[in-house]
N, C-alpha and C positions, 0 to 999 in steps of 0.2 A: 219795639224795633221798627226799621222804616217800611218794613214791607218788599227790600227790594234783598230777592234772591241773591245770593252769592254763592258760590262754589268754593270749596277752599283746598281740589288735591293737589296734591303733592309727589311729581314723577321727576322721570331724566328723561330729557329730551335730546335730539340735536339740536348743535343750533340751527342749521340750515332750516330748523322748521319753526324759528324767531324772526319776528321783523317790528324794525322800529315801528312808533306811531307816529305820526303827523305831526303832532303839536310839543313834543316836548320841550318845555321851557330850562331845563335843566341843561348847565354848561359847564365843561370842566376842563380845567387849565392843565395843558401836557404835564407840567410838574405831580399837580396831586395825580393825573393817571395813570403814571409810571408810580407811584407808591402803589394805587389800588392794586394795580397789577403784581408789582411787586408782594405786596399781601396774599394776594391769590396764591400766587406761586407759592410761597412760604407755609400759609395757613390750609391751602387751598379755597375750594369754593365752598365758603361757610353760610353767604347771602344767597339764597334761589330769587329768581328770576319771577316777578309778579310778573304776569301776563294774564289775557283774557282770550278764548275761541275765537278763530279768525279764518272762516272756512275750514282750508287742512292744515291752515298754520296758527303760530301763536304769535298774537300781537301786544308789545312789551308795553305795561305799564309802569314800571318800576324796574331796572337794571340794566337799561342800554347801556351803560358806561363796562358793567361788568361782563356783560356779554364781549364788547371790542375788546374787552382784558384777555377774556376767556379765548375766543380766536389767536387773537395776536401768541398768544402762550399753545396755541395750540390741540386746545383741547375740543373736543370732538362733542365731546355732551354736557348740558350743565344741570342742575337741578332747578323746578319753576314749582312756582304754585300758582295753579291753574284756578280763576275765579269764573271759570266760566264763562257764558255767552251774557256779556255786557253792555248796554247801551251808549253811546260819544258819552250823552253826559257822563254817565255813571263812573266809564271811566278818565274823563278829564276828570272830574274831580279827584278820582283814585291820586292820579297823577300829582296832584297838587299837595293833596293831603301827605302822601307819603314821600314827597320833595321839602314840605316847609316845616313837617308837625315833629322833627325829631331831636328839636333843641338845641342849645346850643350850649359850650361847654362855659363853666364858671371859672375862670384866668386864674385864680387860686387853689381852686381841688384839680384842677388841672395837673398844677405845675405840683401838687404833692405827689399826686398819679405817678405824673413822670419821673417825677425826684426818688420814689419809692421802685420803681422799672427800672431805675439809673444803677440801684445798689448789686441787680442782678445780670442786669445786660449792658454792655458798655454802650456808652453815647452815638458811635459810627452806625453798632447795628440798630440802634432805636431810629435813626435817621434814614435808614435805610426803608425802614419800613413806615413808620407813623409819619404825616404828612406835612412834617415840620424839617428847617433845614439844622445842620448843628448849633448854628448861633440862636436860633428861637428855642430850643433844647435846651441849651446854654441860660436864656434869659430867664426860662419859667425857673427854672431849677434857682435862679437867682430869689425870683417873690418869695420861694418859702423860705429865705434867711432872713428878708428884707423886716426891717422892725416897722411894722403899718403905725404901731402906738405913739409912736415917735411924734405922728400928724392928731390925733386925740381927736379921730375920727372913726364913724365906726364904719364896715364894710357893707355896700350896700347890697342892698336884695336883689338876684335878677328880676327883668322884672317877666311879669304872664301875661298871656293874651287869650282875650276870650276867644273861641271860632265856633260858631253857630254851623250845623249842616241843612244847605238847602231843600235837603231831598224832606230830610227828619222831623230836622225842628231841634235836636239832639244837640246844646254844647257841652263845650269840652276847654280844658285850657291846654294849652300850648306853646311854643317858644317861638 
């Protein structure tokens, strides 16, 4: 391991007792945040809140977006996992890590995903919620009829990225 303490519990908090951090790089388009939010509502609050000790408050490493969800809707408390008292770096990296390292979806298994959601939940309520409009809905659900052999090509690999940890030395692959 690297050596560097982490905390990992797990409460309800208010939020009044969250607050952004400075640097987040993460931006997201009214569109997909009216789904998050919309998911919230629906699913509820399934993703807690990374944050790290911040005097009396908790300073968010990971969930600004769902905390504005979480307000706007209403709600009073959300779940966090607490890493403790964290160093800038420690947590910009957190920051980075858990904004880049969570892949990205393969346009084929995707659109079977969806196609397989399709047989049980009509197309308006999948769109309601997943962060696609009906017509991208519409198109995946097209790839899985689409004949690929047609082109006598084969599909390719996504591809991986190596990510080395500054603090470690520890890689890892990634999307």
């Amino acid at each position: 391991m690297s050596g560097i303490e982490v905390k990992n519990d797990s409460s309800t908090v208010s939020v009044s007792k969250l607050v952004p951090n400075p640097w987040n790089p993460n931006r997201q388009n009214d569109f997909i945040f009216q789904k998050e939010k919309a998911s919230i509502k629906k699913f509820g609050f399934v993703a807690p809140i990374i944050v790290r000790e911040s005097g009396k408050k908790f300073e968010i490493i990971d969930g600004e977006h769902r905390l504005k969800a979480a307000k706007e809707l209403g709600m009073k408390e959300v779940s966090i996992n607490n890493l403790g008292q964290l160093t800038d770096p420690v947590a910009k990296q957190l920051t980075i890590v858990l904004n880049e390292t969570k892949g990205e979806p393969d346009a084929i298994d995707l659109a079977k995903l969806v196609t397989d959601l399709s047989q049980d939940i009509d197309l308006e309520s999948l769109a309601s919620i997943l962060p696609y409009t009906n017509e991208e809905l519409t198109g995946m659900m097209e790839l899985v009829d689409f004949d690929w052999e047609q082109y006598d090509v084969e599909r390719p690999e996504p591809e991986k990225k190596m990510h080395t940890c500054p603090e470690c030395g520890h890689s890892f692959e990634g999307g």
